[in-house]
N, C-alpha and C positions, 0 to 999 in steps of 0.2 A: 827380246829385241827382234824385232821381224827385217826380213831383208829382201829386195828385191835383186837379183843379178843377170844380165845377159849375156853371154857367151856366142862367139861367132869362132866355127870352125877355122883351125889355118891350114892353107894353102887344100880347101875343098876340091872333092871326087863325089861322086855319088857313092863309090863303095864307102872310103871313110865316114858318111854321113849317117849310112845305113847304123855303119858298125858302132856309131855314136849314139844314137837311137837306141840300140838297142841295150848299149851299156847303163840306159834310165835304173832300169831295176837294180842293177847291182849298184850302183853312185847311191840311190837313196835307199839304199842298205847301209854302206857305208856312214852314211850320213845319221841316221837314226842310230848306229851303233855309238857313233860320235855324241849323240845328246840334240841334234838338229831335225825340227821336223820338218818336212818338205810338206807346201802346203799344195804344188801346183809346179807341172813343168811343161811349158808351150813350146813346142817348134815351129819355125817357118824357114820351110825347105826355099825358099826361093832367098832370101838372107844367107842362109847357111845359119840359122844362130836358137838358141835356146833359151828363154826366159823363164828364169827358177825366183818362184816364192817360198820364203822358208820365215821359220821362227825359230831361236835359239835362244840361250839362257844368256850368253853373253860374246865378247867379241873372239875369244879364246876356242870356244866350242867352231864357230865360224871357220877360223883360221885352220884350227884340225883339220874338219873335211873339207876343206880347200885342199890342204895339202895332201887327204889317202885320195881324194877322186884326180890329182895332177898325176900321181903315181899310176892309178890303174888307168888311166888314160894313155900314160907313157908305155906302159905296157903293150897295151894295141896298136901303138905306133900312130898314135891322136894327138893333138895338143889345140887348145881354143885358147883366145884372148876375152878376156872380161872387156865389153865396151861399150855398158852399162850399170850402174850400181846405185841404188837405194838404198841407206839403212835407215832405218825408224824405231829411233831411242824411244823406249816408253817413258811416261813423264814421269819426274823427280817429285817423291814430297816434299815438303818444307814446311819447317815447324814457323809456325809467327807468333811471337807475346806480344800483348797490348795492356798496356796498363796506364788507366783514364784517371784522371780527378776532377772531381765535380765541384762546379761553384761552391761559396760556401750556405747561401740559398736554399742548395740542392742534396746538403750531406745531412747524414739523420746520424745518431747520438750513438750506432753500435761501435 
């Protein structure tokens, strides 16, 4: 399941923003410990916000480092809102039977 998320700092400082930056590394330590790969993480300092691409096995693994990266966030005395969000389900197989009968014309003697 790949995800898209934005994150915008609350109540921004430049210090805090720094110190959010520079917590990249350890969040996608976190993250990859959790089973989520981070495929990509942008900031734009004039927003205040951070957009992270990531892919995970499911929505469980997601929710983990959600919740270790709110923690080491809390820790630093950070906290951001999500206020934007992508998921991108990969597609379902599906089995289909079909089963034809042919004119009588059309059928042979096996």
């Amino acid at each position: 399941m790949k995800q898209k998320l934005t994150f915008q700092l609350d109540d921004p400082t430049t210090v805090k923003y720094a110190k959010w930056r520079a917590l990249g590394g350890e969040i996608n330590k976190l993250c990859v410990k959790e089973g989520l790969i981070i495929n990509s993480r942008l900031y734009d300092e004039d927003a205040w916000t951070s957009t992270v691409e990531s892919i995970g096995p499911d929505r469980a693994t997601i929710f983990r480092c959600t919740h270790a990266t709110i923690f080491l966030l809390a820790k630093h005395d950070i906290s951001t809102t999500c206020i934007g969000a992508d998921i991108f389900e990969p597609p379902k197989l599906q089995k289909l039977s079909l089963q034809l009968t042919l004119k009588k014309e059309q059928q042979t003697e096996e």
